[in-house]
N, C-alpha and C positions, 0 to 999 in steps of 0.2 A: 175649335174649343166648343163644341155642340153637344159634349155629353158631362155625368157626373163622373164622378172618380170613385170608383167602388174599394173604399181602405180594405184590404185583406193585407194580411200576413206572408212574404216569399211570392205577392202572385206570381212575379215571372219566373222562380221554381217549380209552381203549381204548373204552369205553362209547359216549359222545360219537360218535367218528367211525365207527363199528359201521355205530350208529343212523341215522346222518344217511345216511349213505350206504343202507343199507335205507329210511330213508324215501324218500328221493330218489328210488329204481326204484318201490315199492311204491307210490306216489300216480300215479309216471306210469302204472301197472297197472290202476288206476282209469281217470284222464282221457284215458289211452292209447288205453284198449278203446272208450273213447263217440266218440274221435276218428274210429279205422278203419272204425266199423257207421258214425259218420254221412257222413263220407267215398266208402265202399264206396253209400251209399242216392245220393250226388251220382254216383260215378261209374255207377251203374246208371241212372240216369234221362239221363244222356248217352249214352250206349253210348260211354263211354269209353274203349277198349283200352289206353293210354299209362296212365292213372290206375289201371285194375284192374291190368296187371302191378307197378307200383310199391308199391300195395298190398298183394298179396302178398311181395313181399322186405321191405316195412315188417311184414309180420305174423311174418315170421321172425325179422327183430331181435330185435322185441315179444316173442315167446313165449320165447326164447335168453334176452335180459335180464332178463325179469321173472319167469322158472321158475324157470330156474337161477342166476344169478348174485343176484338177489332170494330166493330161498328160501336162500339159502348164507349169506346175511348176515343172515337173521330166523333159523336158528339160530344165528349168532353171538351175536346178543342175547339169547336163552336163556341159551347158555353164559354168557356173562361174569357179570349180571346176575344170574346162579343163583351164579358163584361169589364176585364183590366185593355184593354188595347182597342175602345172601341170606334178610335177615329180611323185607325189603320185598317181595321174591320170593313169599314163601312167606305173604304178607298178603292176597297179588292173587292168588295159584292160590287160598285156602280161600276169598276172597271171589268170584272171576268163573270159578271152574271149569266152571259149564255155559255160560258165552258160550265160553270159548277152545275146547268142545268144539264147538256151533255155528261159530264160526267157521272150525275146522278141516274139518266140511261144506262151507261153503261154498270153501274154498281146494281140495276136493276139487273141485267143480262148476265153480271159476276151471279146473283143470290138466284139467279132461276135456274141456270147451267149448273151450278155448282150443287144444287140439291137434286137435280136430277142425275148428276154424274154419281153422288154418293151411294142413290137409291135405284142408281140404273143397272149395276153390277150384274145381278140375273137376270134383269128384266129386255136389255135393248141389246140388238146383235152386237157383235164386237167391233164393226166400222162406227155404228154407230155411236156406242158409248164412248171413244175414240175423240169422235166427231164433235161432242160435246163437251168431252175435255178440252180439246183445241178451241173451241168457244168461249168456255172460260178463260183460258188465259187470254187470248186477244181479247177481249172483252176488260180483263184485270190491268193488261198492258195499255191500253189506251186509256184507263183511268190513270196510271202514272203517266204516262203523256198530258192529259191533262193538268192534273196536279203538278207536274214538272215547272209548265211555264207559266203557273202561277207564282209556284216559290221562286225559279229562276227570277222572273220580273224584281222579284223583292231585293233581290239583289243588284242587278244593270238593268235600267229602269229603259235605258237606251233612248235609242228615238223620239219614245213614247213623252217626254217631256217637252218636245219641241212640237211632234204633232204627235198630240193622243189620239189613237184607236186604239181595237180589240186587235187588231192582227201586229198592230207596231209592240203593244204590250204583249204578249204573246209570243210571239218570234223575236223576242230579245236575245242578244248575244250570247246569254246565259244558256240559253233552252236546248242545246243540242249537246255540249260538253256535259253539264248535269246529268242530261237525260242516261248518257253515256257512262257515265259513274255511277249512278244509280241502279241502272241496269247491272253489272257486273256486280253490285252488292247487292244486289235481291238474289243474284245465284249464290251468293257466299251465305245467305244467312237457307235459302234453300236444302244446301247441301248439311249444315250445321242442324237446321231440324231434323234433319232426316237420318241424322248418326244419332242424336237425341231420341227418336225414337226406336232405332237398330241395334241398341245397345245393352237393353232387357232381356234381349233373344236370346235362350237357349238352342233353337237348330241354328249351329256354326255356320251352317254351308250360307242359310239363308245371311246369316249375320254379312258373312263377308261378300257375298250377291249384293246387298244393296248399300255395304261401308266403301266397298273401295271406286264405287264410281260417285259417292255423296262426297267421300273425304277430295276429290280430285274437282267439285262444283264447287269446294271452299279453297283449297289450296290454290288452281290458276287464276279464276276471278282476283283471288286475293293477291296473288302476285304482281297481276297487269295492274292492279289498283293502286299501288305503292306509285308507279311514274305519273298514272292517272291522275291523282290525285294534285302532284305538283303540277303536271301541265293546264289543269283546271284552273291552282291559285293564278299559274303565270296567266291566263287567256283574261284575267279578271282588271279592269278598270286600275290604274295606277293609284287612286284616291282609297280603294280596296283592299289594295295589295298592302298599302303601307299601315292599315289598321293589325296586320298579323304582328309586326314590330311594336307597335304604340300598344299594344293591350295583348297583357301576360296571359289573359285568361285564352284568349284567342290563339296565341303560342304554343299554351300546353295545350288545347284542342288539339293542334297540330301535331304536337307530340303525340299524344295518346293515341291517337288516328295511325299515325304509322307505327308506332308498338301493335296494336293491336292488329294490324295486317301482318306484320313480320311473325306475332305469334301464331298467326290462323295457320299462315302458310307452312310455317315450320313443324307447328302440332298436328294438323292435320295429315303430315304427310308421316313422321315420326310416330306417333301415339294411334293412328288408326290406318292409314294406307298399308303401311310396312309390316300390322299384326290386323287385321282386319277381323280375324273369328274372335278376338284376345279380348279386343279394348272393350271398358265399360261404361259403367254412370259417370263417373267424378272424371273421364277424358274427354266425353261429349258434354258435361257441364261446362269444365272447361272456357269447348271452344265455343261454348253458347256464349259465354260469358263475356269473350273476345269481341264475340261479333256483337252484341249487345254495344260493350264499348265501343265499336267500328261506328256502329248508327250512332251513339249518345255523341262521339266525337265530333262525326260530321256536320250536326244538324248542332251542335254548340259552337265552331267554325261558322257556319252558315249565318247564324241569328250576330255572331261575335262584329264579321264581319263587314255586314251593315251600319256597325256604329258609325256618327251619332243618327242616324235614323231607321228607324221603322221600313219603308219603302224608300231609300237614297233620292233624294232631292225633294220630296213630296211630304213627308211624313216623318218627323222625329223623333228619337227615342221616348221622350218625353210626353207626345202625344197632338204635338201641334204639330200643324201645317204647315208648310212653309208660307203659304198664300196670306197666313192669318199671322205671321209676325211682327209684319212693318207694325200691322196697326197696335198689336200689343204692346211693342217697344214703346210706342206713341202715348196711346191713351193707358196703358196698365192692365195686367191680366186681373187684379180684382174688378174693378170698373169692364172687363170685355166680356167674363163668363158669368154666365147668366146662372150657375149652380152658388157663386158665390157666397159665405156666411159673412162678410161684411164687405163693401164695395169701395173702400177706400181705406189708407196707411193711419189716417188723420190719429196720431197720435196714440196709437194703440203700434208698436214697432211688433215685439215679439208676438202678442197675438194675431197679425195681421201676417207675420210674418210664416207662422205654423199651416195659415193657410194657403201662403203660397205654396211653402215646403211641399204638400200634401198633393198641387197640381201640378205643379214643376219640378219638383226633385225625384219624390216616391218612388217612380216608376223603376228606378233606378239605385235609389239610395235609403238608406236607413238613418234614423237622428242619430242614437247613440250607438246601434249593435249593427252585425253586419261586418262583408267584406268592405262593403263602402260605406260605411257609415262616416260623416261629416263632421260631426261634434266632436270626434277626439283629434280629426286632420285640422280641424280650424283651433283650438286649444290652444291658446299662451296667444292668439296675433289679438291687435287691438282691434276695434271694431272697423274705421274707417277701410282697412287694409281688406279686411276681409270681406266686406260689401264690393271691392273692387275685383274682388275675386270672382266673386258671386256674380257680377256685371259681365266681367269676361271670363264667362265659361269657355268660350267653344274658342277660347286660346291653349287650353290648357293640353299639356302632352296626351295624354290618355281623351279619346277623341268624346266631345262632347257637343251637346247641345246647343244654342243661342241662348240666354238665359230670356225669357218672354215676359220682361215685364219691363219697370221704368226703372231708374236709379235707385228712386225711394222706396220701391221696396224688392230691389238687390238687400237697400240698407235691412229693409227689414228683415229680409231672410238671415242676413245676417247675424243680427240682434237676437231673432230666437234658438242657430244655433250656439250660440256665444252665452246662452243663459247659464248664469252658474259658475261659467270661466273670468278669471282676470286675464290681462295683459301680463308679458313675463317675459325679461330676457333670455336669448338664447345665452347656450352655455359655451358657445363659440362660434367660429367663421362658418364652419362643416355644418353647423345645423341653424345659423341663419341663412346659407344657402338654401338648405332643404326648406325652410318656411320661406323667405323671400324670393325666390328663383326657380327652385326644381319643379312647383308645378308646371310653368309653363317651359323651359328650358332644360338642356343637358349641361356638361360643365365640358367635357372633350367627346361626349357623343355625337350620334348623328342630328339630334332635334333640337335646332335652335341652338349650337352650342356658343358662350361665352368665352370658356377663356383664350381661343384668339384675340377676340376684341381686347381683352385686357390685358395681353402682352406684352410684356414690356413697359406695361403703364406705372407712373409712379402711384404711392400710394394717395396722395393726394388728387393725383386726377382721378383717380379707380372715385375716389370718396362720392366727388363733385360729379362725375358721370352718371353713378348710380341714383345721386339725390336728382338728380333732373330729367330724367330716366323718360316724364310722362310728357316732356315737352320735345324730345328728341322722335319720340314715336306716342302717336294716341290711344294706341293697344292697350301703352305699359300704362297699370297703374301708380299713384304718385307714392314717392316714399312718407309713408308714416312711421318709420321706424325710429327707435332715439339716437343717438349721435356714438353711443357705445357699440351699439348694434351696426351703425353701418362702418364705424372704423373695422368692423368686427368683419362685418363683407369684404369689407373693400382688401383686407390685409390679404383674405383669404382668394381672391380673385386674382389677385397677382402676387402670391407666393407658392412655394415649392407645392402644394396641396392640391395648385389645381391640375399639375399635371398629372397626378397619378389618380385623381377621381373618373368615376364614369361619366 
């Protein structure tokens, strides 16, 4: 907890669509460059005139997109990342400082090859201009090598937690299956540019010369990518794997990832392979679009993934360290950061509590608006209950954080989002389960579920089990609810309702 907390609005959307969109140019920079050298070796061994001038207007795009408007959005992600994320920032600069300095080599020999290959067309014999296309893409490729086993790391931290180095961080388990998916989608969005730009053409012949080997770099990439894809999830850490079930968002990642493959490969081979001189704008928007979503999917999986941290055992969503919690729990996160607007609870709940909100929730959540906004999920509980909530976070089904402070200002957080609400009965069993239970448990699912335990039980023990709840296990917190409310549980815990809930 070494830095301020910069309040902006959606940062980790800001983040989000930065990134996507950087990645989106940056992998076609990659499968872009292997596209034009192998293109460029077809139209030389034809003595194609039609295909080398196309080629070069294709290399000016290419170098316009991927220099300028690609390097303007990988400092984007510097920015932002350095200023909303900047403990997890500053994890990955002391951990991979001499790859991003290598990499910055090699992004130096991507911008000198690649202006010379654009402006070398008349000027350098044909092995040689050749010669320099091949430059740059190895040159492109071993920058996603690099960057590969830095995001991999973010994910399986591996070894590297028991004994830190660059090469344990580095060669984590992540870095070679990544690197492998990744690859195969820098040729899908490759192929997708390049129908994107085939598709204006008036000479057919040329049209269908450089559509039907673009639409076959989107169509098989994307095929192998579909098992790829699962065999990646399965290769992933069991603590990993079971975040894709606990968070919807991360689901539909998954979802949308394989629609958007299924469609690449299908349109691609339908809409442009099968009519090649035919297709036009609104078929290679399309499959631009797909593949857009193929990247947005992936790198939404990836970041999902991780929950509840930043870098998995190191670094928390939230922005704490793992290193720096005990003491938090202990002494208090007002009292431990040093940006704090008052340093202790002393009677100020809700105001003291706005400011934890802001270093421990934010990152994450919203007061009143929002997918997760707080204040309408904690609504109608009374305060006690919901400070215990607030205490045990990182019990809750949807994977969460530690909460990094003391009891007293759990309380307090609680208090400020409770501003404005009463306490309020539920309106039955069904939805004092949902407020008593469902955060952290299911009722016949897989998480935590309950009504085995309460099978069978009379209603009377269901009652007395639930009320003692916090002496049976430390986790659970104690019932505050009123004696309506928990006949209301208990009825609903062992009768006909629980079997048929999720």
């Amino acid at each position: 907890m070494n830095y301020p907390v910069w309040d902006v609005a959606f940062g980790r959307w800001i983040i989000a669509l930065i990134a996507v969109i950087h990645v989106f140019i940056s992998q076609f920079a990659i499968g872009g460059g292997l596209f034009m050298v192998w293109m460029e070796h077809r139209g030389r061994a034809t003595e194609d005139p039609a295909l080398r001038q196309w080629l070069k207007r294709f290399a000016r795009f290419f170098a316009f997109w991927t220099l300028v408007v690609g390097a303007v959005t990988g400092v984007g992600i510097w920015f932002t990342i350095g200023l909303i994320s900047p403990e997890a920032t500053s994890a990955l600069i002391r951990t991979f400082v001499w790859v991003w300095a290598i990499e910055w080599v090699f992004f130096l020999v991507e911008i000198v090859s690649l202006l010379v290959y654009v402006y070398g067309w008349e000027v350098l014999p044909r092995k040689t201009h050749l010669a320099v296309g091949w430059i740059y893409f190895a040159s492109a490729y071993l920058s996603l090598v690099a960057i590969d086993g830095i995001l991999a790391f973010q994910l399986t931290p591996g070894p590297w937690m028991e004994k830190p180095s660059l090469a344990a961080a580095f060669f984590n388990p992540h870095f070679l299956p990544s690197l492998g998916f990744r690859t195969l989608l820098c040729l899908v969005l490759a192929g997708a540019y390049a129908l994107a730009a085939a598709a204006p053409l008036s000479d057919r012949i040329l049209k269908a010369e450089v559509a039907k080997p673009a639409a076959l770099w989107v169509a098989l990439p994307a095929l192998v990518l579909l098992p790829s894809a699962w065999g990646v999830f399965r290769l992933l850490p069991t603590e990993r794997r079971d975040v894709l079930w606990a968070s919807p968002s991360v689901l539909h990642a998954a979802i949308l990832l394989g629609a958007a493959l299924l469609h690449l490969f299908f349109l691609s081979l339908f809409l442009v392979y099968r009519r090649p001189r035919t297709f036009g704008r609104l078929a290679s928007l399309i499959l631009l679009l797909f593949a857009f979503a193929a990247v947005g999917a992936t790198e939404w999986a990836r970041e999902g993934l991780r929950k509840p941290f930043l870098v998995p055992g190191y670094v928390y969503a939230n922005h704490v360290s793992s290193p720096d919690l005990p003491l938090l729990r202990e002494k208090g996160l007002l009292a431990s950061w040093p940006y704090a607007r008052q340093t202790a609870v002393s009677g100020r709940e809700a105001e003291a509590g706005a400011e934890i909100f802001r270093v421990a929730c934010s990152a994450c959540h919203g007061v009143s608006r929002g997918p997760r906004a707080l204040r309408p999920r904690l609504s109608g509980l009374d305060l006690e209950y919901a400070a215990a909530l607030v205490y045990r976070s990182d019990s809750m089904r949807a994977p969460m954080p530690p909460f990094p402070g003391t009891q007293e200002e759990a309380r307090a957080v609680a208090a400020f989002l409770l501003e404005g609400t009463q306490p309020r009965e539920p309106e039955g069993g069904a939805q004092a389960f949902a407020r008593r239970c469902a955060p952290c448990h299911t009722l016949q699912g897989s998480f935590r579920p309950l009504a085995p335990a309460f099978k069978g039980m009379s209603l009377r023990d269901a009652a007395d089990l639930v009320a003692a709840m916090d002496s049976i296990n430390e986790k659970m917190p104690p019932w505050t609810g009123t004696d309506a409310e928990l006949q209301m549980l208990a009825a609903f815990l062992t009768g006909p309702g629980a079997g048929g809930a999720p």
